[in-house]
N, CA and C of each residue as an Amber inpcrd file, in Angstrom:
protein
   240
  -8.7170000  -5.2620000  -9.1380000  -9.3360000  -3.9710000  -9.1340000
  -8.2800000  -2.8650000  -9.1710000  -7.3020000  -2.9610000  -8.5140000
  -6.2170000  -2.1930000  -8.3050000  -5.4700000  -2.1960000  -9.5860000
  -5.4560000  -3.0640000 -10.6370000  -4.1440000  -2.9830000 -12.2400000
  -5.5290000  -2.1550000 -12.2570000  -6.4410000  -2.8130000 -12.6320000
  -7.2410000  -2.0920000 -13.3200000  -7.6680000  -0.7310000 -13.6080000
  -7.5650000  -0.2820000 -12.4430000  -7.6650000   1.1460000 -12.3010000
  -6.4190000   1.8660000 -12.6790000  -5.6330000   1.5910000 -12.3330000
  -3.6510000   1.6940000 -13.0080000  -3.4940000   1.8550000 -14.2670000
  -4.3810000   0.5480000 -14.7950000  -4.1500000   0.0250000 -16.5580000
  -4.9600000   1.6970000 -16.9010000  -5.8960000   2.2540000 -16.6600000
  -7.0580000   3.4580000 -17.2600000  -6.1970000   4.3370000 -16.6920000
  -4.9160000   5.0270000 -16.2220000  -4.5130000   5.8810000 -15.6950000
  -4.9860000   6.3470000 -15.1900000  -5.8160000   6.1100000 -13.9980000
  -6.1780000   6.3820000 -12.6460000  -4.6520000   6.0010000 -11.1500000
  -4.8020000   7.3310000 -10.7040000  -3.9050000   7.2030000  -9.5350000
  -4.3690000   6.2280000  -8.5760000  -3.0560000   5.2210000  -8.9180000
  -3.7650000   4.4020000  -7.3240000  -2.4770000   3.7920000  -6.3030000
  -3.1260000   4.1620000  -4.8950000  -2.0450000   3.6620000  -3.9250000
  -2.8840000   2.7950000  -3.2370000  -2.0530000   1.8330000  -2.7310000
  -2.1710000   1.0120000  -1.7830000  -1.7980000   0.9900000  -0.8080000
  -2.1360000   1.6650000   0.7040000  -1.5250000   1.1450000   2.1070000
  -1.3710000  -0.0340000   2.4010000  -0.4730000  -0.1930000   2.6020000
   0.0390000  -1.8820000   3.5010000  -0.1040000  -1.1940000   4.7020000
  -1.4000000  -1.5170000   5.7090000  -1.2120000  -1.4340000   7.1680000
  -0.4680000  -2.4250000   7.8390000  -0.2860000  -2.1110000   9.1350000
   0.4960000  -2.9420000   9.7640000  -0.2320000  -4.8850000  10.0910000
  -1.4120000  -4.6600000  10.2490000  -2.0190000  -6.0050000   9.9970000
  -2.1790000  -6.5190000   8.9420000  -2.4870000  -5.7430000   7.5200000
  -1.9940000  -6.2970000   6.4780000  -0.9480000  -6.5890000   5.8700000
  -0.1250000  -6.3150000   6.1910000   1.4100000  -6.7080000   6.5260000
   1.9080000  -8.2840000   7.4380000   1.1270000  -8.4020000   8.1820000
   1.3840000  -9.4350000   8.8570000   0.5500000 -10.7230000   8.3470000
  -0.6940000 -10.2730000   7.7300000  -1.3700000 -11.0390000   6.8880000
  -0.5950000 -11.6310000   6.1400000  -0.0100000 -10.8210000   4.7080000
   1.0760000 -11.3080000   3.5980000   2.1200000 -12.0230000   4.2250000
   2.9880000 -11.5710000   5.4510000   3.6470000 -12.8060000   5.8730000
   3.2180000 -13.7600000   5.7360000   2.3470000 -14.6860000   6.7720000
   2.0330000 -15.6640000   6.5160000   1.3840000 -16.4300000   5.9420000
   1.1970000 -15.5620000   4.4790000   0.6640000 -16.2700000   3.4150000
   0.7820000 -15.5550000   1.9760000   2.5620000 -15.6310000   1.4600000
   2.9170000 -14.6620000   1.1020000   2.3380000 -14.3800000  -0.4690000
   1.9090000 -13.6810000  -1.3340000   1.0290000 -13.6490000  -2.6730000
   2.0020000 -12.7640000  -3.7680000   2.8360000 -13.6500000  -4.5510000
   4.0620000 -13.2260000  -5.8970000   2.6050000 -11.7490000  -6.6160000
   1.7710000 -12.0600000  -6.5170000   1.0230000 -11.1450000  -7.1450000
   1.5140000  -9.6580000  -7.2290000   1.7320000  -9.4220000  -5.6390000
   1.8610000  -8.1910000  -5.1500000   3.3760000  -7.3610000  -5.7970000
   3.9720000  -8.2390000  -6.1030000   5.3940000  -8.0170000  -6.3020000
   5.1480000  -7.4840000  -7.6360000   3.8640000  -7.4580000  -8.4390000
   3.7280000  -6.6550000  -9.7900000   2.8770000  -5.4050000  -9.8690000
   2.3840000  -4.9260000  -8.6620000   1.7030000  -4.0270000  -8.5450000
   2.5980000  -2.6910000  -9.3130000   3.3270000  -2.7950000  -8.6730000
   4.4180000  -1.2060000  -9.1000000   5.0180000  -1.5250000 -10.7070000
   4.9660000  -2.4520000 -10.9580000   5.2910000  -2.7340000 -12.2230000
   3.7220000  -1.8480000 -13.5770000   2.6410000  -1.8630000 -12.4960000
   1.6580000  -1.5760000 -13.6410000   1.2070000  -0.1410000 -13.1970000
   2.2600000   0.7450000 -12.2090000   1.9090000   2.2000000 -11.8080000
   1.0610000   1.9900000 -10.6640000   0.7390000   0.9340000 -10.0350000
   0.4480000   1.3120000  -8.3680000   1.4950000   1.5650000  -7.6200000
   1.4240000   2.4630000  -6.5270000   2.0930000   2.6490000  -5.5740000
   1.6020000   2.2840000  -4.6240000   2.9900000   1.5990000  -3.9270000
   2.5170000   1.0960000  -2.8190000   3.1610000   1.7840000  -1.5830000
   2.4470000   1.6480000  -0.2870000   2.9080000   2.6990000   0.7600000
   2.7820000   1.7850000   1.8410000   3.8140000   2.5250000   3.4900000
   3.7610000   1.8790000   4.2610000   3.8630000   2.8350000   5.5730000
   3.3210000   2.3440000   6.6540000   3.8730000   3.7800000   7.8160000
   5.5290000   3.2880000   7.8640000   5.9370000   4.2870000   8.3780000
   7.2330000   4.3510000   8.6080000   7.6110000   3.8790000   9.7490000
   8.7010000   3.4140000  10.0460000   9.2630000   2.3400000  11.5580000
   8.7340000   3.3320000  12.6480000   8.6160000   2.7890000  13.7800000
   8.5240000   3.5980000  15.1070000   7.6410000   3.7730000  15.7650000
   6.3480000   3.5680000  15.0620000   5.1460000   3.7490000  15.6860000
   4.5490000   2.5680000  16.3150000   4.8610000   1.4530000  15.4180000
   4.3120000  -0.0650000  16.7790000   5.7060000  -0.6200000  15.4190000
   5.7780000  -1.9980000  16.1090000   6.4210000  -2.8380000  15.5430000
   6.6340000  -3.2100000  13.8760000   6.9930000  -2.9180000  13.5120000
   6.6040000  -2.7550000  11.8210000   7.2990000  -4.5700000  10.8440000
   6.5180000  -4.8410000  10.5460000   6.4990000  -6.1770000   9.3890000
   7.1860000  -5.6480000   8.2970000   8.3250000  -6.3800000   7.8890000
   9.0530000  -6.1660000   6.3760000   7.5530000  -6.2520000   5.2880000
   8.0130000  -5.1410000   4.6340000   7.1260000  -4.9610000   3.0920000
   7.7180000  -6.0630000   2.0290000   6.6270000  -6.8490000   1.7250000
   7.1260000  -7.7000000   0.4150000   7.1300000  -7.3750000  -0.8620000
   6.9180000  -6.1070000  -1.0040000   6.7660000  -5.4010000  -2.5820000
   7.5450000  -3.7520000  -1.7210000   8.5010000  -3.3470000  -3.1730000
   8.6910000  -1.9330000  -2.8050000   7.9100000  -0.9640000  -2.9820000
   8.0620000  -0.4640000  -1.2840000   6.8730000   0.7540000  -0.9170000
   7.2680000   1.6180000  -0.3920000   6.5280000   3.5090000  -0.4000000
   7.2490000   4.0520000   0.4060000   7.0790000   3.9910000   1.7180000
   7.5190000   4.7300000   2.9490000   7.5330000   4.2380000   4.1460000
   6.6820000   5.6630000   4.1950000   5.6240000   5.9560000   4.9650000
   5.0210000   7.3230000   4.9910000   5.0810000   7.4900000   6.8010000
   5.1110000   9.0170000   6.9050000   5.1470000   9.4200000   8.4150000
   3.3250000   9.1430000   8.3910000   2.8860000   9.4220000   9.7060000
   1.1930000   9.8240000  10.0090000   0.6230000  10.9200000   9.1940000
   1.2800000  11.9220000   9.6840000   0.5910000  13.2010000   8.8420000
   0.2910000  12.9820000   7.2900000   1.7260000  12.1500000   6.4760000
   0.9950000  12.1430000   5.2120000   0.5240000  10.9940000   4.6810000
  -0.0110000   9.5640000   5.3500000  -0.9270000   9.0580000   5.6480000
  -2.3720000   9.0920000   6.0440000  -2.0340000  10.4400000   6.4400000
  -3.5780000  11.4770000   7.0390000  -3.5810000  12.1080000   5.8100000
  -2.7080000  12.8190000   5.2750000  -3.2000000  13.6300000   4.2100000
  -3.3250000  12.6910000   2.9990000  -3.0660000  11.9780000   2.5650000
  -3.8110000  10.7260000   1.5710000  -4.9750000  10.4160000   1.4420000
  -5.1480000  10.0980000   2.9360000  -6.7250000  10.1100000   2.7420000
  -7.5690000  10.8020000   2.7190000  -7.0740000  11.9690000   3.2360000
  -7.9870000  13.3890000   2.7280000  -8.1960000  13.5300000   1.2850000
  -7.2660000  13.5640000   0.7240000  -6.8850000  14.2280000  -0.6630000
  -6.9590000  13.1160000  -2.1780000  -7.6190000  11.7740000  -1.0830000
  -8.0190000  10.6820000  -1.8050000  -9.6350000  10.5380000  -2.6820000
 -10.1670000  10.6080000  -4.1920000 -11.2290000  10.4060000  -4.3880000
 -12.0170000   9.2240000  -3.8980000 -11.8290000   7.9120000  -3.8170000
 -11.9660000   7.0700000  -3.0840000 -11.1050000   6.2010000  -2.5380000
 -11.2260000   5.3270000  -1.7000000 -11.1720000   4.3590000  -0.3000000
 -11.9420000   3.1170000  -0.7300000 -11.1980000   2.4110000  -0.6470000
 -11.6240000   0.8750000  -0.9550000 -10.8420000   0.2400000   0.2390000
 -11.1170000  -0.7500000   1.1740000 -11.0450000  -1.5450000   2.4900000
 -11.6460000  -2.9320000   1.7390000 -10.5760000  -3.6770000   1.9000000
 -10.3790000  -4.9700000   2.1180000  -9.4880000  -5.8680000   2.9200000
């Protein structure tokens, strides 16, 4: 769902939360490692706030505030 929307030049990011992060650890998916290759961006909170899981695809590291403002300024929200 995510190339897809990429492939039509639609803006799309992906948060890696911190539990989804720990998810991909232990069950790691080469998939992800092509996301940014097809214009998704991928994002992450930034260290400091709880314990943070290495990102397996390069992402940026975002403070709260513009994690908050993403989703404001987001047309939709998809949760999986």
């Amino acid at each position: 769902m995510l190339l897809t929307g990429a492939a039509f030049g639609q803006a799309t990011t992906l948060w890696l939360t911190p539990p989804a992060l720990a998810t991909l650890k232990l069950c790691p998916n080469d998939t992800l490692m092509q996301l940014t290759d097809f214009g998704v961006r991928c994002v992450t909170e930034k260290p400091g706030r709880e314990e943070n899981t290495p990102c397996p695809v390069s992402a940026d590291p975002l403070g709260y505030d513009e994690l908050l403002s993403l989703r404001t300024q987001c047309d939709q929200i998809l949760v999986f």
